[in-house]
C-alpha positions as semicolon CSV with decimal commas, in nm:
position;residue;x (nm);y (nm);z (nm)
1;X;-1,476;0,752;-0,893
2;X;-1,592;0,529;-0,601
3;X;-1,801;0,672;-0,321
4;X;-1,514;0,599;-0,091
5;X;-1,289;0,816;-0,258
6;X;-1,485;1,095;-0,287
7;X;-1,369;1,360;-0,018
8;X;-1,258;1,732;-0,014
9;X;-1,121;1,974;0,256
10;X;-1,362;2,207;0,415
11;X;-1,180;2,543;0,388
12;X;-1,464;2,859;0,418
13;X;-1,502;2,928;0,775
14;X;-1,434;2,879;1,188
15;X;-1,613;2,896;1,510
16;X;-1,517;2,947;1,830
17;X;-1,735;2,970;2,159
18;X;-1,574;3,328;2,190
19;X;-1,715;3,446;1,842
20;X;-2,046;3,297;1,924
21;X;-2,350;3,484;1,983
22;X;-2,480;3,410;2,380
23;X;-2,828;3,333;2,254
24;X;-2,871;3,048;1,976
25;X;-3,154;3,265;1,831
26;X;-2,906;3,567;1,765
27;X;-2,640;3,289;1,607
28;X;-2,900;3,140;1,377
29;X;-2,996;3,444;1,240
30;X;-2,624;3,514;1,155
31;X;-2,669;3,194;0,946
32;X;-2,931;3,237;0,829
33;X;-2,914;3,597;0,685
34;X;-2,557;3,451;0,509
35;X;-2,742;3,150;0,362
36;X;-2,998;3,420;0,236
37;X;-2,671;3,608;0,033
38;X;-2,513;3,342;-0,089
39;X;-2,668;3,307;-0,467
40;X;-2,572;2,956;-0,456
41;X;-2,806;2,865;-0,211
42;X;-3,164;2,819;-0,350
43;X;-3,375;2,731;-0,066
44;X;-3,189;2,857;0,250
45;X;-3,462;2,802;0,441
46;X;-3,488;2,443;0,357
47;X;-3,467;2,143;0,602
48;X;-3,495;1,831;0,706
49;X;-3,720;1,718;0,996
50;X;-3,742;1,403;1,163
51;X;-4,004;1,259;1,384
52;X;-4,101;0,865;1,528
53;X;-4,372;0,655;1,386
54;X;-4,531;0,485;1,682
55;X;-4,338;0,196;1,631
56;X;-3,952;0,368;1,656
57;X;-3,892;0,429;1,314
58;X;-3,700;0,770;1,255
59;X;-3,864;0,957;0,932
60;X;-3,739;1,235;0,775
61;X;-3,825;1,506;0,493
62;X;-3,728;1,834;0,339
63;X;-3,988;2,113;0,424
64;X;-3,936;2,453;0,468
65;X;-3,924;2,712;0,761
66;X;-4,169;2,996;0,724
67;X;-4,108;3,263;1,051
68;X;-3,861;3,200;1,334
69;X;-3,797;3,444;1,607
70;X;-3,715;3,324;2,025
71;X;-4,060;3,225;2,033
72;X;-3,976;2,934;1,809
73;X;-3,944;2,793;1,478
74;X;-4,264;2,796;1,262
75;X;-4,312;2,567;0,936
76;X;-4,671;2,446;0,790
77;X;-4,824;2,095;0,671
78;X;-5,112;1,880;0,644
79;X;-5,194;1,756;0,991
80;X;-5,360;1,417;0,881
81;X;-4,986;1,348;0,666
82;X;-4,754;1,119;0,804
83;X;-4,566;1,363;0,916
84;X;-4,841;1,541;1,095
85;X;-4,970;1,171;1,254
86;X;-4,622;1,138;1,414
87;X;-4,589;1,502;1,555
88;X;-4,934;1,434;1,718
89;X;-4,821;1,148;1,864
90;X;-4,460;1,254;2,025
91;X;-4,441;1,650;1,917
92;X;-4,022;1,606;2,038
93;X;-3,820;1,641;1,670
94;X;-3,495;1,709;1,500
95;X;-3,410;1,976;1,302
96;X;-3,144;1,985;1,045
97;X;-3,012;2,275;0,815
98;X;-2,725;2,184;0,579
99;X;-2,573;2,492;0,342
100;X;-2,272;2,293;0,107
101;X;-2,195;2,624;-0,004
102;X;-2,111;2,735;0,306
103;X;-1,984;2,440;0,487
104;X;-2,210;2,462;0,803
105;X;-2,483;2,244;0,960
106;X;-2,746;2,334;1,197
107;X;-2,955;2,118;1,420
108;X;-3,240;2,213;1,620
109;X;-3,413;1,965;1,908
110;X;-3,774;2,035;2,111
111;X;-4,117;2,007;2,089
112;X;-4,355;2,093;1,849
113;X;-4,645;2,311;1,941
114;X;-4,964;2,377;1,684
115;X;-5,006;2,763;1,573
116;X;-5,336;2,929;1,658
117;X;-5,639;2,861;1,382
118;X;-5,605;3,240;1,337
119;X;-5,219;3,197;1,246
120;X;-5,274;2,938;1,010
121;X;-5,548;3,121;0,857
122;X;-5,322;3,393;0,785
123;X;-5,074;3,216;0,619
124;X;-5,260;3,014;0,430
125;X;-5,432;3,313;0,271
126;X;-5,096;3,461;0,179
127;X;-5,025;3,145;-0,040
128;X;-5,111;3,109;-0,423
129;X;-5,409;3,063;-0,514
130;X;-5,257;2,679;-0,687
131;X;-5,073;2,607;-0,382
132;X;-5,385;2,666;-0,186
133;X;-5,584;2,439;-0,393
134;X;-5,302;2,163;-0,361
135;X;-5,385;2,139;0,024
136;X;-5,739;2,080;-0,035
137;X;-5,672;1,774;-0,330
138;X;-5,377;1,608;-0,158
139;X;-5,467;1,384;0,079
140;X;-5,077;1,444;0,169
141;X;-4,848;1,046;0,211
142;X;-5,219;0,834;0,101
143;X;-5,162;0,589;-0,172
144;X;-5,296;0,679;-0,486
145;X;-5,356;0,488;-0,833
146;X;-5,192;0,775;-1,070
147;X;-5,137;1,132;-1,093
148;X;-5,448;1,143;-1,289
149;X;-5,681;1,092;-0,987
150;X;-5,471;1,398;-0,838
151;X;-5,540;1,637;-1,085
152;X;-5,881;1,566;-1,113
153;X;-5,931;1,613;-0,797
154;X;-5,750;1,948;-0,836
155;X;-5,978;2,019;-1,129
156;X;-6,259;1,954;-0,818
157;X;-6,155;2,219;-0,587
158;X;-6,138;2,464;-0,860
159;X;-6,448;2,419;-0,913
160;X;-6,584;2,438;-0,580
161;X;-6,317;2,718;-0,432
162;X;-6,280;2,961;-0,797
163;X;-6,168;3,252;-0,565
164;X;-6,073;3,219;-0,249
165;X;-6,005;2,884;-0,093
166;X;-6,056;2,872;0,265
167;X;-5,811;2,684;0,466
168;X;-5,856;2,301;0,529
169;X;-5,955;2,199;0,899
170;X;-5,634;1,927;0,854
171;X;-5,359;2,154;0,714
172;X;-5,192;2,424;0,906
173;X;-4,832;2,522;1,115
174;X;-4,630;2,348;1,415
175;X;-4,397;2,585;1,613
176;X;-4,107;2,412;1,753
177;X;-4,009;2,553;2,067
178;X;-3,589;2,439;2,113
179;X;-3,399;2,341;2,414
180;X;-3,100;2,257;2,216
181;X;-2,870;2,393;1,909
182;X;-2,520;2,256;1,738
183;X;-2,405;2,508;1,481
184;X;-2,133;2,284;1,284
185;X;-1,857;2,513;1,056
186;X;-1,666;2,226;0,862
187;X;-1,304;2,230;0,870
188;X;-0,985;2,111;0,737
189;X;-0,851;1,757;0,843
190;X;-1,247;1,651;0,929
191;X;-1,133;1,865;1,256
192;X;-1,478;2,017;1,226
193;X;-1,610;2,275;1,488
194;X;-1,945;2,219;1,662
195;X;-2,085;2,427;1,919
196;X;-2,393;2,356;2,137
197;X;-2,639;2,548;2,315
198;X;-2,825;2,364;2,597
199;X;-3,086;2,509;2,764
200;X;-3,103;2,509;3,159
201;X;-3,408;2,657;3,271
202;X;-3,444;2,989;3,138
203;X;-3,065;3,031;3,026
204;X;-2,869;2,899;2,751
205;X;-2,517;2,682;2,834
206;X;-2,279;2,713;2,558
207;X;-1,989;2,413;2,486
208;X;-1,801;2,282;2,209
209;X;-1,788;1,891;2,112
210;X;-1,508;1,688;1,951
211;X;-1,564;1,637;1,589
């Protein structure tokens, strides 16, 4: 089959701005919570964020969202990545969220804001021990010869940290703090719904957009 004629009807769900929660925080944890019970779903709290190089280029990865609440939306990375560079540089970033199974899209716009040492700490000392040894070796989007170098400088930090790894100065969480949702249900025809929350001053304004 050629990419072109791949296509399908979206079937599984509406959304009008009457059905809606009034804050975006409330809505997304609808979502959310449903992503969480659908088996299909593996990583529900997976997405894609994209940020600016210095020069304009748009760059995007899958990471994964750790804590959100109205305060924000809290994920964790090494600050010295590429990633990281770019946040430092212009914190303002895109969210995405995309659940196939259940036909439905969320993106989330604002800036990113750096958790508290004493945040990070805690999280970071929740981890696995392996995972906290990983951000200690990985000198996270640096070229490297082979995957050999990597592990031995796993192998290192064993060594060094064989019970309890403190956290690295470089690697800890952003917060994003939003000024704008879409929640997008897919529907039949491509007639897709997408509702928006902008936020004007310290209140939300709700609208739909054409598909």
């Amino acid at each position: 089959m050629k990419l072109k004629d791949i296509r399908r009807e979206f079937q599984k769900g509406s959304l009008t701005r009457k059905s809606v929660r009034t804050s975006p925080f409330e809505q997304f944890n609808l979502w959310m919570d449903d992503a969480k019970n659908t088996d299909e779903i593996l990583d529900p709290n997976a997405f894609a964020i994209s940020s600016i190089s210095e020069n304009g280029r748009p760059h995007s990865r899958m990471v994964l969202l750790k804590e959100f609440s109205e305060s924000g939306f809290v994920f964790f990375t090494n600050y010295e990545s590429n990633k990281g560079m770019e946040i430092e540089n212009n914190p303002y970033v895109s969210f995405l969220f995309y659940w196939e199974k259940l036909e439905r899209q969320i993106r989330i716009e604002g800036k990113l804001e750096r958790l508290s040492d004493v945040e990070s700490d805690e999280y970071f000392n929740s981890r696995p021990y392996s995972s906290r040894i990983g951000a200690w070796a990985s000198a996270q989007s640096r070229k490297i010869n082979n995957r050999a170098e990597l592990e031995k400088k796993v192998a290192k930090y064993i060594i060094t940290y064989p019970l309890n790894p403190p956290r690295p100065e470089h690697w800890g969480g952003f917060n994003l703090v939003p000024d704008y949702f879409e929640f997008w249900q897919g529907r039949s025809s491509r007639i897709h719904d997408r509702i928006i929350y902008e936020l004007n001053n310290s209140s939300w304004d709700i609208s739909r957009l054409s598909p």
